[in-house]
N, C-alpha and C positions, 0 to 999 in steps of 0.2 A: 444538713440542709439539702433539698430536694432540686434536684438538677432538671430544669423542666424544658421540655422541649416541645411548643407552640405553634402549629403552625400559623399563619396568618396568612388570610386574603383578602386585602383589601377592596377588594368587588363586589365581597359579600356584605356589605353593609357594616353597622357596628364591631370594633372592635371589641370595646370595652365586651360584648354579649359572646364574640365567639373566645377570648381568655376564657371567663365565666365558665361558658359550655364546655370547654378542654378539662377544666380543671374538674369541672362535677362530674364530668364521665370518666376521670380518671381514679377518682376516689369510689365512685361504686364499683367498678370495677377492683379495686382490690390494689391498683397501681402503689398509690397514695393513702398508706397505712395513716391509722388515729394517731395523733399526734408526731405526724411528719412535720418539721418547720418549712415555710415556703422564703423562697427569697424575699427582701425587703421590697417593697413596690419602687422604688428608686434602680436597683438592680436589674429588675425584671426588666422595666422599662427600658432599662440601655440593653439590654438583650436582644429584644422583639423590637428595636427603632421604632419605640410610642413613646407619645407623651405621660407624665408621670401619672397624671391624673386620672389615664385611660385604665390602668391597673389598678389606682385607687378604687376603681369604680367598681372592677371586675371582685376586686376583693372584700369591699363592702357587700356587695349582691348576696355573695356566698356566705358571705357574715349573717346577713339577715333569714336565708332560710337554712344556718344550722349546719352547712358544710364546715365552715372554717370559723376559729376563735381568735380575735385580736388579743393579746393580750399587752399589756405597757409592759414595756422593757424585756419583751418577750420574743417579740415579732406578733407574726398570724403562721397560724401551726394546722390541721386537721382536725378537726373537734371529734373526742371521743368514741361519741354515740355512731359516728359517721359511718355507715355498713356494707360492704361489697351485696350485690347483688345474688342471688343464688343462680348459680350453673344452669342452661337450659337443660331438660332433660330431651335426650336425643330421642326421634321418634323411632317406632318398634313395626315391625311389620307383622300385623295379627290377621285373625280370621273376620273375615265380614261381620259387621254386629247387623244385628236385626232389633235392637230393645235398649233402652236403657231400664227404666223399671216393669215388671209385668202387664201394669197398669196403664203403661204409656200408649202415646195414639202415633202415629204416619204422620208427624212432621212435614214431610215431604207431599201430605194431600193439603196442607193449610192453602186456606181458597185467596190468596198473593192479592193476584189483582180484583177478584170484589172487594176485601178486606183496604189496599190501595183505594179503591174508588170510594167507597165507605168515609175512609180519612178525607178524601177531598170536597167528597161534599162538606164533612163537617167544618172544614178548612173556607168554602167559599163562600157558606150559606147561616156558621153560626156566629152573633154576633161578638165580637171582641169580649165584652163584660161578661162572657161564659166562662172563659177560660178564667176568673180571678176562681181564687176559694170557692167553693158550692157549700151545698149540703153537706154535712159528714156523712147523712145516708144515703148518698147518692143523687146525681142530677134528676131531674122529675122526670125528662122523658126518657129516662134508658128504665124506669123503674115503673113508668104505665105500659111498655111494650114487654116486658118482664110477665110483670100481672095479666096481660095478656096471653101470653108465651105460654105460661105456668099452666095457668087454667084450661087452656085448649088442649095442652101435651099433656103434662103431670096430674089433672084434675084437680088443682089446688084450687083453692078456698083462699082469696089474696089480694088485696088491693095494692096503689103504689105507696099507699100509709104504714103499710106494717110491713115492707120490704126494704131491707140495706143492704146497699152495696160493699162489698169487702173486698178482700186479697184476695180470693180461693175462700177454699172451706175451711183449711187449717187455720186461717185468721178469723174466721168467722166460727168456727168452734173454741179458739181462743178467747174470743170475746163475749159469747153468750158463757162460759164458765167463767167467765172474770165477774161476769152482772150476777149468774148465781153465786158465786162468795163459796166458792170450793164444795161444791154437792159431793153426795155416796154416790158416786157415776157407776152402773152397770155397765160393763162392756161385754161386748161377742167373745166369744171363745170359742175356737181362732181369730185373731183380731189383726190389722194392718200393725207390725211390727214400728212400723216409721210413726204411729199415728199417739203409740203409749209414752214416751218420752215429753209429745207434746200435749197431752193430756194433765201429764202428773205437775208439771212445768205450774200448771193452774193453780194445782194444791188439790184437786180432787181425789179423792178417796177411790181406786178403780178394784171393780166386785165384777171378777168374771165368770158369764153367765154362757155354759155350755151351750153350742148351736148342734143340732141335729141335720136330717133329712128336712123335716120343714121347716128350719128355721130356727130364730133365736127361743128357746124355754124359756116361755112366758112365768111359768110357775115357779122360778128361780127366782125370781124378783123379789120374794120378800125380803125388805128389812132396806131395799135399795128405793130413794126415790126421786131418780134422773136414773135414764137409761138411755146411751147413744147406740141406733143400728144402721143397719144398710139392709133393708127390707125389700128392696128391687133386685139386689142382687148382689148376696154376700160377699163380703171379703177376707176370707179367699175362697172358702167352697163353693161359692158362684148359686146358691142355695137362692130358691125365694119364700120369702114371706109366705106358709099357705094361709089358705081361708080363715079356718081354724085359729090359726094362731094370730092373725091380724087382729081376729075380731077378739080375742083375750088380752091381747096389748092396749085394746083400745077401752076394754073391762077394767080397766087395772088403770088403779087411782095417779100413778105418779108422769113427772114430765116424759117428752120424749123427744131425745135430737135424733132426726133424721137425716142420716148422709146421703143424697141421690146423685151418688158418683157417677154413675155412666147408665143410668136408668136408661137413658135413650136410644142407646145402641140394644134393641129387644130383635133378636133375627125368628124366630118363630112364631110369634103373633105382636100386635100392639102393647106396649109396654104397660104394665100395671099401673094404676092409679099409686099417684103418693099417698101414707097414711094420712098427711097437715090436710089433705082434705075432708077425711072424716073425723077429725079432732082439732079445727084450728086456733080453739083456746089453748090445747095443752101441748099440740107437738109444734114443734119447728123446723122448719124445712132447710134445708143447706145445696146449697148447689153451685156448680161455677162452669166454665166454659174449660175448663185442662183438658178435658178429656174431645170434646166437641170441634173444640178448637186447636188451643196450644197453651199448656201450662204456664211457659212464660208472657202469658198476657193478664198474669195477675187479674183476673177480674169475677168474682162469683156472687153471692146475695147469701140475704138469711130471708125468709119467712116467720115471722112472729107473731105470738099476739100483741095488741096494743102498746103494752106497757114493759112490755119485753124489748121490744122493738125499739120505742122509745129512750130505753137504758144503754140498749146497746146502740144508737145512735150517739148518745153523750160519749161515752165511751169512747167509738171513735175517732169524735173530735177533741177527746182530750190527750187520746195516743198520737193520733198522726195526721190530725185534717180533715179524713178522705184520700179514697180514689182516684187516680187519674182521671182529670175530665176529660180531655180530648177523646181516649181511648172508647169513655161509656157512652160519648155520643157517637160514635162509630157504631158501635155495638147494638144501639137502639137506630139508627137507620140500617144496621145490618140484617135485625131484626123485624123491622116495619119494610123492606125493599121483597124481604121472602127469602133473601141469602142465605142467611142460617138455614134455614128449612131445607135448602137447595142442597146444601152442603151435608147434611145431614145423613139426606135420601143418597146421596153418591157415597159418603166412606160407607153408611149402613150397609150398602150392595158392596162394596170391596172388602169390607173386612169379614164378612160372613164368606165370600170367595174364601180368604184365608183362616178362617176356621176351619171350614169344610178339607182344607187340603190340607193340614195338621194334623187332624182327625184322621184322616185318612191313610194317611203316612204313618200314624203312632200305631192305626188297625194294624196295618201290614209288618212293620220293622219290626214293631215292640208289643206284640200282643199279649205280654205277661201284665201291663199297666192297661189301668181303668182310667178312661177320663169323663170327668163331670161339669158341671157349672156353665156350660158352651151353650144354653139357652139366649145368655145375653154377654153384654159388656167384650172384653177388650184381652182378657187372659181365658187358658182352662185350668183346674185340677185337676193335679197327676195322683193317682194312687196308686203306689210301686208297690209291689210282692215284699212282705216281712223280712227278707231277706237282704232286701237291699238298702247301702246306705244313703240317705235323702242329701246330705251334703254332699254325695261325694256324685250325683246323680244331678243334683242342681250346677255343682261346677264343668261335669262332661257339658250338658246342655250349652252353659256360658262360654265354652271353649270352644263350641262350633258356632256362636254367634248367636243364640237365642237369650232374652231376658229370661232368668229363671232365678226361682227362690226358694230354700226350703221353707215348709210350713211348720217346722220344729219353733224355729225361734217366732212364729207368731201367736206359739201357744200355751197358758199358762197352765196347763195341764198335761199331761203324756198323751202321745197320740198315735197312729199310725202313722208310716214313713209317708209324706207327700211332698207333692214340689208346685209349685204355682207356676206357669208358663206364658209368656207374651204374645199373641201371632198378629196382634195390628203391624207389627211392622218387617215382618216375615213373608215375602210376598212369595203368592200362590205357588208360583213356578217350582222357587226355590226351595220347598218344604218336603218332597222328596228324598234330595239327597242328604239336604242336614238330619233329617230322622236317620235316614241312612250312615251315616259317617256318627249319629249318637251314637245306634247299636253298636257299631264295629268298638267304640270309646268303655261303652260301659260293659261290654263282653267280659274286661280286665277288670272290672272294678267290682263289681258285685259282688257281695256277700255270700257265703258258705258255697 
């Protein structure tokens, strides 16, 4: 029997509640092993000078969420299941990060207080009966500022009828393959490694379809018909769409999901038109605010046609409701104030900063690598010398702080050594010396 030692203060209000609390933090902790027996609550009681009932009470509590089992003729003992907590892991002293994934944006520029002010208007000014369930495809007015949005930036062909609101894109590519009923999906080749698991997840059949200098081969296509790209700017060669090959995509009879992941961040001219607006019976548009914004604010659309739209409407109210409301009315006065736009124009100018000084850095340190794709969006492509290994090239990088990836594992065919690199969150200054202290890293590691 378990010898227990309680403190008590009676200042602090409830007894009955601080037993309770002694005794469940002693059992996660590890003190008070599964099936320790606890003294009689009569016992205790003359122990701790309570009344008896005060430990009855403590010990019922525990009883009901599964610490402790009564049993007749047994006492109350520690219930089985009941688990020490896991060890904190003590923290490590590493090198500055600049990245979590390649693709990630500067956290640190998310625009705080318009985004604050945003929620308080929605807060002061929308009425209570908003906030019950909505749409599943979204509140009306985050999806007519949307339609908006689209068509002035992306050149989309869009109304707020055949736009829904989702998670991001990966819910929203989740959901338009759950309405097709597992299609032969064409993918890029090289493809976002994170993006295949949640693809097959669907049941889709994926057929991948080499990317070159211009783009996805169009002429690869037979026999597929659903094909998802990233036509503004691949991922990972950072490639776009050319002429050519747009206007054969849009030749060619089958669907097409469009991912406009970071389209808007275009630092050398005005960003290309989306294809959904020269086909917006047959492509579908995807887009979300991760990159513009902040990933964790779950909030992106699809563009569809009609009856696309419509399916993957039901859909989502029969997964999960909908969207946060609060959020998308933010989002649409975010939108409708010129915020977004505001916000826009300011990383667009800081992150092309830090390209340019990545670039520049990579000329000078490491001039045996080529870098490409730095037209638009948020990473570059590395192409190392034959020589060298891509993994072991992507981990120096990681070890001085930079997101890096190889492009091995994004691709289901053999390829040259490459690495995909992050510089949104790599500020100007600082890119310099970490090129610098890479060379010195991979001086030891390279190949023959």
């Amino acid at each position: 029997m378990a010898d227990l030692h309680i403190p008590i203060n009676r200042d602090r209000g409830a007894i009955a509640g601080q037993i309770a609390g002694h005794l469940r933090e002693s059992i996660r902790q590890g003190r008070l092993e599964p099936g320790t027996r606890l003294p009689a609550s009569r016992d205790l009681a003359g122990d701790l000078s309570v009344s008896r009932g005060v430990v009855v009470e403590a010990y019922e509590q525990l009883v009901a969420e599964g610490f402790l089992l009564a049993k007749v003729g047994a006492g109350t003992v520690v219930a089985p299941m009941a688990r020490r907590e896991p060890e904190p892991v003590p923290a490590r002293e590493c090198a500055p990060y600049y990245g979590h994934r390649p693709t990630s944006p500067d956290l640190s520029g998310f625009p705080r207080e318009r985004w604050l002010a945003a929620l308080k208007h929605v807060l002061t000014t929308v009425p209570s009966d908003a906030f019950d369930y909505c749409d599943p495809g979204g509140v009306i007015e985050l999806r007519e500022e949307l339609a908006s949005y689209l068509k002035r930036v992306r050149a989309a062909d869009v109304s707020p009828d055949n736009l829904v609101i989702v998670g991001g894109v990966a819910q929203g590519l989740s959901l338009i393959l759950h309405v097709l009923r597992s299609p032969r999906l064409g993918v890029e080749d090289p493809t976002s490694h994170r993006q295949v698991p949640l693809l097959r997840r669907t049941g889709a059949e994926l057929v991948p379809i080499p990317v070159d200098e211009e783009g996805l081969d169009v002429g690869a296509l037979d026999g597929v018909d659903t094909v998802l790209v990233t036509p503004a700017h691949q991922y990972p060669t950072g490639v776009v769409l050319s002429p050519a090959r747009r206007a054969a995509l849009m030749e060619w009879g089958g669907l097409v999901l469009e991912d406009d992941y970071d389209a808007e961040f275009r630092f050398d001219r005005d960003p290309v038109g989306c294809l959904q607006g020269l086909a917006p019976d047959r492509v579908i548009l995807s887009g979300s605010v991760s990159k513009s914004l902040a990933p964790g604010l779950r909030l992106g659309w699809l563009a569809a046609p009609p009856d696309l739209a419509d399916a993957v409407r039901r859909a989502r109210g029969e997964f999960d409701l909908g969207s946060p409301v609060i959020e998308q009315y933010a989002l649409a006065h975010f939108l409708r104030s010129g915020g977004y736009d505001r916000n826009l124009r300011r990383m667009r100018r800081e992150y092309r900063r830090r390209r340019d000084a990545l670039v520049r850095a990579l000329a000078e340190h490491l001039p045996e690598v080529s870098v490409r794709g730095i037209e638009a969006g948020l990473h570059a492509y590395i192409d190392l010398p034959e020589s060298w290994d891509e993994r072991e090239a992507a981990a120096a990088a990681e070890a001085e702080g930079l997101s890096a990836e190889p492009v091995g594992p994004m691709r289901f065919a053999e390829g040259p050594p490459a690495i995909v690199v992050g510089f949104a969150r790599l500020p100007a200054h600082h890119a310099p010396d970490v090129v610098r202290r890479l060379k010195v890293r991979m001086s030891g590691q390279r190949k023959g």
